[in-house]
The first five atom37 places (N, CA, C, CB, O) and aatype in JSON, in Angstrom:
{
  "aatype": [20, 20, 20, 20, 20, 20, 20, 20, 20, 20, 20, 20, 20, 20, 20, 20, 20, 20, 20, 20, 20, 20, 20, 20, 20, 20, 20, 20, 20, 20, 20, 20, 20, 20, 20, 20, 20, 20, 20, 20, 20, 20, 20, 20, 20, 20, 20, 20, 20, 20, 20, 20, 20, 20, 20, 20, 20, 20, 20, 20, 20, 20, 20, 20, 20, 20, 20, 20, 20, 20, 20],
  "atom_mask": [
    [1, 1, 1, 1, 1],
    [1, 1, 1, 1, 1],
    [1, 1, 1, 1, 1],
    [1, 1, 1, 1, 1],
    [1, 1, 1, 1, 1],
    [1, 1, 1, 1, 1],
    [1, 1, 1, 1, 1],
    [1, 1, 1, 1, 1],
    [1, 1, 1, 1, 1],
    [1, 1, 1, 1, 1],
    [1, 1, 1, 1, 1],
    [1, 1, 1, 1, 1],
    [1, 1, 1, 1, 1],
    [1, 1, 1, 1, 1],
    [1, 1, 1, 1, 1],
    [1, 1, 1, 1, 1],
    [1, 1, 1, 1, 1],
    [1, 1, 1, 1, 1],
    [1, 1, 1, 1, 1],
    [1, 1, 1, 1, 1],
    [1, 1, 1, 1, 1],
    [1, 1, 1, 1, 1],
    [1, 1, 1, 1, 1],
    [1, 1, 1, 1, 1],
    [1, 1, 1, 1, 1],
    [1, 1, 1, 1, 1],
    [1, 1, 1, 1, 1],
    [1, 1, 1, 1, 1],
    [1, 1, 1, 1, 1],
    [1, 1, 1, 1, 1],
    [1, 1, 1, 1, 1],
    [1, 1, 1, 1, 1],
    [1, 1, 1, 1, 1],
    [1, 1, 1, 1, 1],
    [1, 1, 1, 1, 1],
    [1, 1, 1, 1, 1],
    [1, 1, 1, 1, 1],
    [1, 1, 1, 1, 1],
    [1, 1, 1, 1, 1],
    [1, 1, 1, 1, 1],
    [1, 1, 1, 1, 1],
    [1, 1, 1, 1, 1],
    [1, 1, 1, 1, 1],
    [1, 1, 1, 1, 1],
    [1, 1, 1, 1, 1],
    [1, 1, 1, 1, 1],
    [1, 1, 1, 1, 1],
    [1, 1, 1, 1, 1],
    [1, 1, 1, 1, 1],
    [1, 1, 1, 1, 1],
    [1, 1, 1, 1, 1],
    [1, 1, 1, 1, 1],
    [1, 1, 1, 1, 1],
    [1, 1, 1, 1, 1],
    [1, 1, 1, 1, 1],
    [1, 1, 1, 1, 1],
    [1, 1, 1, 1, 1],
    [1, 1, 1, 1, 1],
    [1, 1, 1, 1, 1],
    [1, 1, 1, 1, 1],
    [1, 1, 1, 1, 1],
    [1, 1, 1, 1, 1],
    [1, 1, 1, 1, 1],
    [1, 1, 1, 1, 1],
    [1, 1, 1, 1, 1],
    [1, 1, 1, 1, 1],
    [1, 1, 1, 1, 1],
    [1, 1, 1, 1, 1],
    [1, 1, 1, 1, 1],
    [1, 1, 1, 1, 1],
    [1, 1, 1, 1, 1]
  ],
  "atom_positions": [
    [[12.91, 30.37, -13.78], [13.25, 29.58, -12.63], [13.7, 28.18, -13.03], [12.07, 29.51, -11.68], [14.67, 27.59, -12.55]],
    [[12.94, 27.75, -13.9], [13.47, 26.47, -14.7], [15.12, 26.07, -14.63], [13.13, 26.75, -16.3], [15.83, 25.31, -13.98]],
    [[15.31, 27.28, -15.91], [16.74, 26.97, -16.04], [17.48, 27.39, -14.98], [17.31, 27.51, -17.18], [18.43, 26.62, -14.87]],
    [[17.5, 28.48, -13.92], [18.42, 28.29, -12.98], [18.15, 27.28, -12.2], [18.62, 29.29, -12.29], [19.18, 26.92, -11.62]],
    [[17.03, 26.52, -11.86], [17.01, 25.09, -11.11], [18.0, 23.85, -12.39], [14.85, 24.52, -10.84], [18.92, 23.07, -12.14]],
    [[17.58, 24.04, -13.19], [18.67, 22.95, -13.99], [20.1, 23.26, -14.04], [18.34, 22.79, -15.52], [21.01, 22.44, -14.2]],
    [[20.24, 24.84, -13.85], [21.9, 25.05, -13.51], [22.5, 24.68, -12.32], [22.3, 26.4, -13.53], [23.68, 24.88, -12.0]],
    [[21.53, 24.05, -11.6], [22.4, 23.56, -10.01], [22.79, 22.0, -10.17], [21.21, 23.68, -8.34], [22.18, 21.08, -10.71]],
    [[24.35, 22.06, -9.33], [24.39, 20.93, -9.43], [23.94, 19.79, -8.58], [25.28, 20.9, -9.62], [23.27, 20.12, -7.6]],
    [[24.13, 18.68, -8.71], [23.3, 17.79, -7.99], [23.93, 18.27, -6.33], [23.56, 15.96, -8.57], [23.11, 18.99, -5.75]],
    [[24.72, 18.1, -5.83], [25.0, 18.58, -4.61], [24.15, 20.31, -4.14], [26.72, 18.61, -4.69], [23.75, 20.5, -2.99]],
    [[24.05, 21.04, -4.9], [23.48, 21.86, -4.86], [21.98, 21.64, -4.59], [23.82, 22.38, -5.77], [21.46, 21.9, -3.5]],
    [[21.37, 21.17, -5.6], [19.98, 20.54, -5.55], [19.56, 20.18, -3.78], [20.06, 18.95, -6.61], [18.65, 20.53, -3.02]],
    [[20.68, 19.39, -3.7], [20.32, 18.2, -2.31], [20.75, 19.48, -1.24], [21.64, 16.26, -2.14], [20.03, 19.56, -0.25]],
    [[21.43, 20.09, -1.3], [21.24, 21.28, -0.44], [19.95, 21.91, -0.15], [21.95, 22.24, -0.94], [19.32, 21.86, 0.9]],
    [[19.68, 22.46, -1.16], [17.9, 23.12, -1.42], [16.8, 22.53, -0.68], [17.28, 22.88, -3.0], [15.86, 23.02, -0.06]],
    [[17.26, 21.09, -0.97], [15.93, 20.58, -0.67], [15.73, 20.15, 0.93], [15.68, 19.31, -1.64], [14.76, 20.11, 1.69]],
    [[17.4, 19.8, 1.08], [17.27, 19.58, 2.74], [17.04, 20.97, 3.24], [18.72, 18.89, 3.54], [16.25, 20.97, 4.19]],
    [[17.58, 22.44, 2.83], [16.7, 23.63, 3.34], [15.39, 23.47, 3.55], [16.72, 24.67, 2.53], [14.84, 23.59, 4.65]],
    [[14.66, 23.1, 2.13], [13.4, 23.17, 2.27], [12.79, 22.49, 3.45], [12.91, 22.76, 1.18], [11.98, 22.87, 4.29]],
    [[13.44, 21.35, 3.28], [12.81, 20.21, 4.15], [12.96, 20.1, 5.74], [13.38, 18.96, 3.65], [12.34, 19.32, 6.46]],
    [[14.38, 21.52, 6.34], [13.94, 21.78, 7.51], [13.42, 22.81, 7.57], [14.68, 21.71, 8.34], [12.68, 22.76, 8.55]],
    [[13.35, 23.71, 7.11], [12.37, 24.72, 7.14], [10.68, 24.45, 7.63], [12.44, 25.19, 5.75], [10.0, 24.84, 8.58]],
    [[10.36, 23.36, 6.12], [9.06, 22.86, 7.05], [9.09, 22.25, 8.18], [8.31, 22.04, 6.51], [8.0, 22.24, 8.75]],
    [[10.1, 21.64, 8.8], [10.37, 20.67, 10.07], [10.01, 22.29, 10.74], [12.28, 19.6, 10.39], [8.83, 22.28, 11.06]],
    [[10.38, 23.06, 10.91], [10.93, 24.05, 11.8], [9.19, 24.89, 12.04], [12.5, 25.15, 10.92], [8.54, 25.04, 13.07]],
    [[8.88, 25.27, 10.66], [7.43, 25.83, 10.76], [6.59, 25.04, 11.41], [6.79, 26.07, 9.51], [5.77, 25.57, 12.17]],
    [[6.63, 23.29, 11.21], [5.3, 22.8, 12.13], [6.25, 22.68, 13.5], [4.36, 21.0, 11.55], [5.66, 22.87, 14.56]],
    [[7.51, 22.43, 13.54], [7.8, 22.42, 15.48], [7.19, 24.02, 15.83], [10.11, 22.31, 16.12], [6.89, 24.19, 17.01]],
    [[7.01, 25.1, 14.99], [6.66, 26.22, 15.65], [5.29, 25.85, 15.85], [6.93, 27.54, 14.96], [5.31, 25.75, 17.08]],
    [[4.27, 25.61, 15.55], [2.73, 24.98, 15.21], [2.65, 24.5, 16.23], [2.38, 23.94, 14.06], [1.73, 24.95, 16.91]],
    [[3.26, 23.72, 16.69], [3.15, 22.69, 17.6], [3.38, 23.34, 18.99], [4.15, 21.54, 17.28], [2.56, 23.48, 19.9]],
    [[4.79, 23.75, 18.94], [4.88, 25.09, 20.68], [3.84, 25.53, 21.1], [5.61, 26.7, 20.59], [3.3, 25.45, 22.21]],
    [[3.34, 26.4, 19.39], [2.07, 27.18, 20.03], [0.99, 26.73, 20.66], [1.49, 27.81, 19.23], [0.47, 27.34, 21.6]],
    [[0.48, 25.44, 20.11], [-0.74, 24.73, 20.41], [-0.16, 24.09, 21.82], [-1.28, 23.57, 19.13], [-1.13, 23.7, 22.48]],
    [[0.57, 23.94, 22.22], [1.42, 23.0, 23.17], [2.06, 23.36, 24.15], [2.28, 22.4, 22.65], [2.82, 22.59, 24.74]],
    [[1.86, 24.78, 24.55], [3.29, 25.32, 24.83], [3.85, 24.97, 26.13], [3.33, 26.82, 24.75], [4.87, 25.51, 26.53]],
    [[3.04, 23.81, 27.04], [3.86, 23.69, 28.25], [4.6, 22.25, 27.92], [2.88, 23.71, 29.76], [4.79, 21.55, 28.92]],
    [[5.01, 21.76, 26.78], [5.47, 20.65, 26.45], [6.98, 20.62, 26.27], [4.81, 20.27, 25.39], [7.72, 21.6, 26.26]],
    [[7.35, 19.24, 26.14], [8.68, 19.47, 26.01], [9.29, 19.47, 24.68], [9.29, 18.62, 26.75], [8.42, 19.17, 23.86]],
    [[10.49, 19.69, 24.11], [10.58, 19.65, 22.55], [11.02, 17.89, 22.4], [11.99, 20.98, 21.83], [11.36, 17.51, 21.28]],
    [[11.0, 17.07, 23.34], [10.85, 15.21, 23.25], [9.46, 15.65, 22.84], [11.05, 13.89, 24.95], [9.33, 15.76, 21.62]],
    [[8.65, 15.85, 23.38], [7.15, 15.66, 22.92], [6.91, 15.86, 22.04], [6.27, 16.15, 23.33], [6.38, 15.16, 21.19]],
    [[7.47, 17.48, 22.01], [6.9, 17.76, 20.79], [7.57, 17.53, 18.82], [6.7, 19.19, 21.2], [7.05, 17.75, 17.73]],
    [[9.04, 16.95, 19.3], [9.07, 15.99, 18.54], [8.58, 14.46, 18.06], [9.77, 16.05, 18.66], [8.69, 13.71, 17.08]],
    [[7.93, 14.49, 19.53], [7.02, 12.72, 19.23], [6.02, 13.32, 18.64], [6.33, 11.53, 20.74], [5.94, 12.69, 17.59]],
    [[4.95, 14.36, 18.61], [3.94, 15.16, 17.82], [4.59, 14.94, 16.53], [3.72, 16.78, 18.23], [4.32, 13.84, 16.03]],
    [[5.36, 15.7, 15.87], [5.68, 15.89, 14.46], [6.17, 14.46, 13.98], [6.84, 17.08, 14.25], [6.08, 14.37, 12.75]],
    [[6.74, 13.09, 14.7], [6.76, 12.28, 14.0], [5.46, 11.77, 14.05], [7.7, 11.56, 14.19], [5.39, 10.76, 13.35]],
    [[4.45, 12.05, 14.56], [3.16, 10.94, 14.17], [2.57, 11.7, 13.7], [2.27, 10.12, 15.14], [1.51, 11.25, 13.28]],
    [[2.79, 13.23, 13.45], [1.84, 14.11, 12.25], [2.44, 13.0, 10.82], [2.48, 16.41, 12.03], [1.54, 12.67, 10.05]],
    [[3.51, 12.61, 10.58], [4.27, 12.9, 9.84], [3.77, 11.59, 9.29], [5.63, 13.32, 10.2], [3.34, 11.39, 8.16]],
    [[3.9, 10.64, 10.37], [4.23, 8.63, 9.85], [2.59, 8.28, 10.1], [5.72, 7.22, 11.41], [2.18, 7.14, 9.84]],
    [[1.86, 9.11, 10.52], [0.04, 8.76, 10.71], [0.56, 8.01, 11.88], [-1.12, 7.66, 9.28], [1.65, 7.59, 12.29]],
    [[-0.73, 8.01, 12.27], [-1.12, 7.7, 13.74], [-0.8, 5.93, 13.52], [-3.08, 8.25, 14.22], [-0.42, 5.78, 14.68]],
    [[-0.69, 4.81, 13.04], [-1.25, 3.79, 13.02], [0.62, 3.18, 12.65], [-2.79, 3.68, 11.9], [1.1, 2.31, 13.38]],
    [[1.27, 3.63, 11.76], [2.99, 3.71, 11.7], [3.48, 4.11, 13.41], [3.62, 5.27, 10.35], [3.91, 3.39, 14.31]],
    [[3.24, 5.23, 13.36], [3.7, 5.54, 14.83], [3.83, 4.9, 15.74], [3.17, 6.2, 15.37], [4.93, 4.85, 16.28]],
    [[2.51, 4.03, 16.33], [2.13, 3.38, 17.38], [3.33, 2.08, 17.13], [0.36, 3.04, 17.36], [4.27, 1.79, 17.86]],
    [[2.94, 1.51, 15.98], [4.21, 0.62, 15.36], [5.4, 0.6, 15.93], [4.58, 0.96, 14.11], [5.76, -0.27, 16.71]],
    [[6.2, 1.74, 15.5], [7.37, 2.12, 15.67], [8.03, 2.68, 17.2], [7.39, 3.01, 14.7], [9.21, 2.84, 17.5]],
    [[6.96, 2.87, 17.92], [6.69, 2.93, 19.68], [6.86, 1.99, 20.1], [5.47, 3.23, 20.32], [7.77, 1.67, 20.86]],
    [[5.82, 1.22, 19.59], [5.88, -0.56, 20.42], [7.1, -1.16, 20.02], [4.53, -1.86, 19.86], [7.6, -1.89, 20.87]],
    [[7.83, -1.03, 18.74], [9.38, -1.78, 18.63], [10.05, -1.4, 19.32], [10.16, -1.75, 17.57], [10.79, -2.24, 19.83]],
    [[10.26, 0.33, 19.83], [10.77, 1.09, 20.68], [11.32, 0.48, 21.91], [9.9, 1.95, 20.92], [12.47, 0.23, 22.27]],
    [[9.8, 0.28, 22.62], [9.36, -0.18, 23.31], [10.26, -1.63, 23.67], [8.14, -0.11, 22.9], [11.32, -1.91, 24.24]],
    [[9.66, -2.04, 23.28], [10.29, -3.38, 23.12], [11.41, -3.8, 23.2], [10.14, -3.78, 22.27], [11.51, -4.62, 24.12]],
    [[12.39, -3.61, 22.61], [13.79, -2.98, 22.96], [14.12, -2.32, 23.96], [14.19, -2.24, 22.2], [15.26, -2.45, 24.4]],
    [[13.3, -1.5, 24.52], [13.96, -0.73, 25.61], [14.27, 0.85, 25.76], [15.09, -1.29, 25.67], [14.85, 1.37, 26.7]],
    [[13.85, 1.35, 24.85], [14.37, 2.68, 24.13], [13.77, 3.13, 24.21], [14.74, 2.96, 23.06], [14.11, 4.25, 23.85]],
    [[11.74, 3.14, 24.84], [11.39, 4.21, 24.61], [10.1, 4.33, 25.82], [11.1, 4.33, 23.04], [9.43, 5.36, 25.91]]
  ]
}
């Protein structure tokens, strides 16, 4: 596995990884439906960003939101 991961090229690589990286986006938005399921996918994208940024970033990034007008 090694060497076919070193045979990719860098564009390749960054492909992979953004797969990977919605894939997990996709497995916890499923996590989340389930536990959630009369929610909306706004919500339950506000869920996965404060799984994501901790509870204490989040609130942060609400209140600038906020603040501005946006949220």
């Amino acid at each position: 596995m090694d060497a076919w991961y070193r045979s990719l090229t860098p564009t390749e690589r960054g492909e992979l990884l953004r797969e990977a990286w919605n894939t997990g986006r996709e497995l916890q938005l499923a996590g989340l439906r389930a536990r959630f399921p009369s929610e909306s996918e706004e919500q339950l994208e506000l869920r996965l960003a404060e799984r994501w940024l901790g509870a204490e970033l989040f609130e942060r990034v609400m209140a600038h939101k906020r603040a501005r007008g946006l949220g």
